[in-house]
C-alpha positions in Angstrom: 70.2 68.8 128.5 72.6 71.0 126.7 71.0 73.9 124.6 73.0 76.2 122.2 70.8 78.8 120.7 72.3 81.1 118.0 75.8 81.5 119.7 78.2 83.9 117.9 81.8 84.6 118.5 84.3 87.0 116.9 88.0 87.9 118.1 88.0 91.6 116.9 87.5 91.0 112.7 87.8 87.5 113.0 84.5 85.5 113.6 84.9 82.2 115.1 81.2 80.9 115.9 78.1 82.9 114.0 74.7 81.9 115.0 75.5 77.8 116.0 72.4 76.2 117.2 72.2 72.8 118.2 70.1 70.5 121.0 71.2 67.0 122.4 68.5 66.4 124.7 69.1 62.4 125.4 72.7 60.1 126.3 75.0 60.2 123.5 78.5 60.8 121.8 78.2 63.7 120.0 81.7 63.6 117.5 83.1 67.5 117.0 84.8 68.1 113.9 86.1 71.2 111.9 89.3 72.3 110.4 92.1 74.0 112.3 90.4 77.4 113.2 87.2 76.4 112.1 85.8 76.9 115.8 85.9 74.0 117.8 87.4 74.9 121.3 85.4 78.4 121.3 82.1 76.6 121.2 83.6 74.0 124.3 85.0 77.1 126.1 81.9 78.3 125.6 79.1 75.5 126.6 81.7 75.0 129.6 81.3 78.9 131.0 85.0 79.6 130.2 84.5 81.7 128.0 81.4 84.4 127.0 79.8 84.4 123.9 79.3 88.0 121.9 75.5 87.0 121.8 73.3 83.6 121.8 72.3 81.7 125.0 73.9 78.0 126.3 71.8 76.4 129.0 72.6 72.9 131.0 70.6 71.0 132.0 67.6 74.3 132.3 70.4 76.4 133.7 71.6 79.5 131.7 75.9 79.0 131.5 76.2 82.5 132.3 73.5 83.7 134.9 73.6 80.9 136.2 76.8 79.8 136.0 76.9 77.6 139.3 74.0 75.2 138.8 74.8 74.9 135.2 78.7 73.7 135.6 78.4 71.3 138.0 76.6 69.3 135.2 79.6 70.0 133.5 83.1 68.0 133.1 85.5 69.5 130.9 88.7 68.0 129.2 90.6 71.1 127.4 93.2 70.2 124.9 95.8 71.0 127.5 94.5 70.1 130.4 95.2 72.3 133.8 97.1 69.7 135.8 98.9 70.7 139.3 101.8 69.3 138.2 103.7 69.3 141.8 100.6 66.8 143.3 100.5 63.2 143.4 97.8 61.6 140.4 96.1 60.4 143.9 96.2 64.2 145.5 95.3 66.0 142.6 92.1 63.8 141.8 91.4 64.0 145.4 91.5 67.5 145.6 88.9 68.1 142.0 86.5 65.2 144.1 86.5 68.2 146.5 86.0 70.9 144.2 82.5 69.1 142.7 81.6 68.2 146.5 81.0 65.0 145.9 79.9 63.7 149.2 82.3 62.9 151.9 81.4 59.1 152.3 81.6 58.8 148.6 84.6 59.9 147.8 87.2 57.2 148.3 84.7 54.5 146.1 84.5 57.5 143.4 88.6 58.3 143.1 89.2 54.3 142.6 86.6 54.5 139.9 88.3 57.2 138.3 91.6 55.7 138.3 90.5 52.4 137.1 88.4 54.2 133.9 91.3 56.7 133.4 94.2 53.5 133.9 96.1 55.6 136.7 96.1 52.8 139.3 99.4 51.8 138.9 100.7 55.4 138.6 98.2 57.2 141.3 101.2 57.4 143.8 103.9 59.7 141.4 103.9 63.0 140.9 102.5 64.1 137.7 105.1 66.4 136.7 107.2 63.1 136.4 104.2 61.5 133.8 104.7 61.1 130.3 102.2 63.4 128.2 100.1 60.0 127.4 99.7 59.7 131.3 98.6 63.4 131.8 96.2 63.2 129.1 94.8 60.3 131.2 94.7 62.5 134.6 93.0 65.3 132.3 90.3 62.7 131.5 90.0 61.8 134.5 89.2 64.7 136.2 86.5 65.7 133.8 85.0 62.6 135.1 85.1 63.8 138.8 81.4 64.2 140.2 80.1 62.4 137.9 79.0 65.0 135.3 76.0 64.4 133.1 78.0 66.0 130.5 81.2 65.5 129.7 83.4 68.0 127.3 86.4 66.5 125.7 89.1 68.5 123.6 91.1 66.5 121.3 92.0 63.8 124.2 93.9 61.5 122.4 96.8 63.3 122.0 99.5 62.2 123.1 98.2 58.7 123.5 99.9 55.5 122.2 97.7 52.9 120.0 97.1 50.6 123.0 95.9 53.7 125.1 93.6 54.7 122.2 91.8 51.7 122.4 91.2 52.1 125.9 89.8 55.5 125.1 87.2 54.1 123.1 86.2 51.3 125.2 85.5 54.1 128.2 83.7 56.3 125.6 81.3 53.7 124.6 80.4 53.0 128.2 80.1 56.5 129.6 77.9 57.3 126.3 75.0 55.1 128.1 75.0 57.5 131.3 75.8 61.1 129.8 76.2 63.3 127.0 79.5 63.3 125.8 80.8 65.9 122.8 84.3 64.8 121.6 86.3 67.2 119.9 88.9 65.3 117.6 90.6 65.2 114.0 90.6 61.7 114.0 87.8 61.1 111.7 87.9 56.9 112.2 88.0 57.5 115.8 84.6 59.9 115.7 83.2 57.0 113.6 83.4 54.5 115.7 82.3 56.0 118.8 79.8 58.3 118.3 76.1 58.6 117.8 75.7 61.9 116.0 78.1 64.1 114.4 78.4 68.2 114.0 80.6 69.7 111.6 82.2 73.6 111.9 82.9 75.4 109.0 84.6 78.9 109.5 82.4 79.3 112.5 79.3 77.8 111.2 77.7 74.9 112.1 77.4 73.1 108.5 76.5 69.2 109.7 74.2 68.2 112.1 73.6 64.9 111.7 73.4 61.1 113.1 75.9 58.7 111.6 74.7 55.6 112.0 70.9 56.8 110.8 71.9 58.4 108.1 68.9 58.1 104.9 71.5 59.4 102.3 74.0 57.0 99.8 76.7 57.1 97.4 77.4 55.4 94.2 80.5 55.2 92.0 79.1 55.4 88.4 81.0 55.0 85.4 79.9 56.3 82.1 81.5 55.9 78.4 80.6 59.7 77.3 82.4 62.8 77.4 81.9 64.7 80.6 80.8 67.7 79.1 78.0 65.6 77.1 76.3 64.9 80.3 77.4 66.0 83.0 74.6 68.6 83.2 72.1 66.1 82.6 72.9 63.8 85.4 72.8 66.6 88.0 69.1 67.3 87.4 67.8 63.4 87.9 65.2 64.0 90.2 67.0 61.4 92.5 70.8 62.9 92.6 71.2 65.1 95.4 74.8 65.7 94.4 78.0 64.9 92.8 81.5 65.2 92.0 83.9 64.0 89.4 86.3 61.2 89.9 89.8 60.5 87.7 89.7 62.4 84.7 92.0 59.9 82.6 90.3 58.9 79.6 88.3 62.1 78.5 85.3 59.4 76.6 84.9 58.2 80.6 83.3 60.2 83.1 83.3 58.8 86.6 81.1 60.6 88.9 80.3 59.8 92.7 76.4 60.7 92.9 75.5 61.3 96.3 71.3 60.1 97.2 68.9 60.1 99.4 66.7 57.7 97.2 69.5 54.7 96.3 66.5 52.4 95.0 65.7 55.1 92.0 69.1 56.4 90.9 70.1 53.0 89.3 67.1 52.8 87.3 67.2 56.8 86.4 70.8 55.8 85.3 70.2 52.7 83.1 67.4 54.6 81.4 69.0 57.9 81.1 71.9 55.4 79.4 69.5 53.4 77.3 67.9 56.2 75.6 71.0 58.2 75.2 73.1 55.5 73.2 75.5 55.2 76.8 77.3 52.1 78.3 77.7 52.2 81.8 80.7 50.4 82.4 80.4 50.1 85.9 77.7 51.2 89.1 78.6 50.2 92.7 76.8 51.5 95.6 79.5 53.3 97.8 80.1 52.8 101.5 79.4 55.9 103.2 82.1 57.1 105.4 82.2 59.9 107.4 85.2 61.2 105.7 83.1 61.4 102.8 80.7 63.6 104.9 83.4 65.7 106.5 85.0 66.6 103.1 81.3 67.4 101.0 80.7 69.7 104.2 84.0 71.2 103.6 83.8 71.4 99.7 80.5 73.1 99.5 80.7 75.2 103.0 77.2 74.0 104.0 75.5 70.6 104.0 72.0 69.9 105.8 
């Protein structure tokens, strides 16, 4: 349903997207994540139609986002970071009045606005004007009104700002149940709150897209190893087991102990590479423990290296 093909952006010398390609072609939160600048809100601008991209093509749902703009966008629901609210209208007028704008039909539309309010949590505020909300409760209006027509994808910009723990919660709970009916891609810096909502995960890096990946499927594993040698004595070594597909070092202490976080995609091997590398090198391995993997781990190895498959 949504198709970014080799979209690049730059703001004179500055490039904020270069060549991101992705598909997401079946129901599912998709978690955005990327440092500050690293391009996040120009590639939602951009799969929304609010902003063009220097070259590369977005379509929705088989419509192109920019010749035809129309079609495409009313597939569309968009949460910016700061959401355009009419701040003078009523929750109740306002979410009336963006029903209107995605023509949902007329006999529909009183069922559809209490469904919004009771996903969003406005009932009890639907009556007051929204310049008198706190931030929290405008965050909640913004999320609502992606939601209006019923979008089969829905683009959210850091929408938990502003929100208190209990709201937060909330958030989730609606996440998890619209990710059954439409494509959502959440934009946050909340790395626990990516991994506990979403199916798949892409990760920015200065404008490139360095992650693409599912995080609940994912093949590869981590181990915390701990070795009494010198680093320098085999540090080299390790790297080229056939079954390490990267590492770092870990507390540099005692410099006889080298503790090493080996990243695999064959967890089964490793240990036994390890224990015979260790035998036949005179080596005690004072400790090996199989890692949980966390996508903070994957968000900082993208970030470390600047590209990660």
């Amino acid at each position: 349903m949504i198709h970014v093909s080799e979209v690049s952006k730059a703001y004179g010398k500055h490039i904020a997207l270069k060549d991101v390609s992705f598909c997401i072609d079946e129901f599912q939160a998709v978690g955005l994540l990327g440092e500050n600048g690293a391009g996040k809100t120009t590639l939602l601008d951009i799969i929304s139609g609010c902003l063009l991209a220097d070259s590369g093509s977005v379509t929705i749902d088989g419509f192109d986002i920019v010749s035809n703009a129309e079609s495409a966008k009313h597939s569309i629901g968009y949460l910016p970071e700061k959401p355009p609210l009419y701040t003078e209208m009523t929750v109740f007028e306002y979410l009336k009045f963006c029903i209107e704008l995605k023509r949902v039909v007329k006999k529909d539309r009183n069922r559809h606005l209490d469904d919004l309010l009771e996903t969003a949590n406005l009932t009890q505020v639907k009556n007051r004007k929204i310049a008198n909300l706190s931030h929290g409760f405008r965050q909640r209006v913004g999320f609502a009104q992606a939601l209006c027509g019923n979008p089969k994808i829905i683009l959210l910009d850091e929408p938990t700002n502003g929100l208190d723990p209990s709201q937060v919660i909330e958030f989730r709970r609606a996440i998890k149940t619209l990710s059954k009916k439409h494509i959502l891609i959440l934009s946050s810096h909340i790395l626990s709150l990516i991994q506990s909502v979403c199916d798949r995960v892409l990760i920015l890096h200065s404008g490139v897209l360095t992650v693409d990946r599912l995080i609940k499927e994912s093949n590869s594993s981590s181990f915390f190893v701990s070795l009494y040698a010198p680093q320098a004595q085999i540090l080299s070594k390790i790297r080229h087991m056939p079954s390490v597909k990267r590492l770092k070092t870990a507390d540099k202490g005692n410099p006889n102990i080298t503790n090493l976080i080996i990243e695999t995609d064959d967890k089964d091997s490793l240990p036994k590479e390890l224990f015979s590398f260790s035998t036949g090198n005179g080596i005690a391995i004072l400790r090996l423990q199989e890692c949980e993997n966390t996508l903070e781990e994957l968000y900082q190895s993208s970030i470390d290296e600047g590209t990660l498959s």
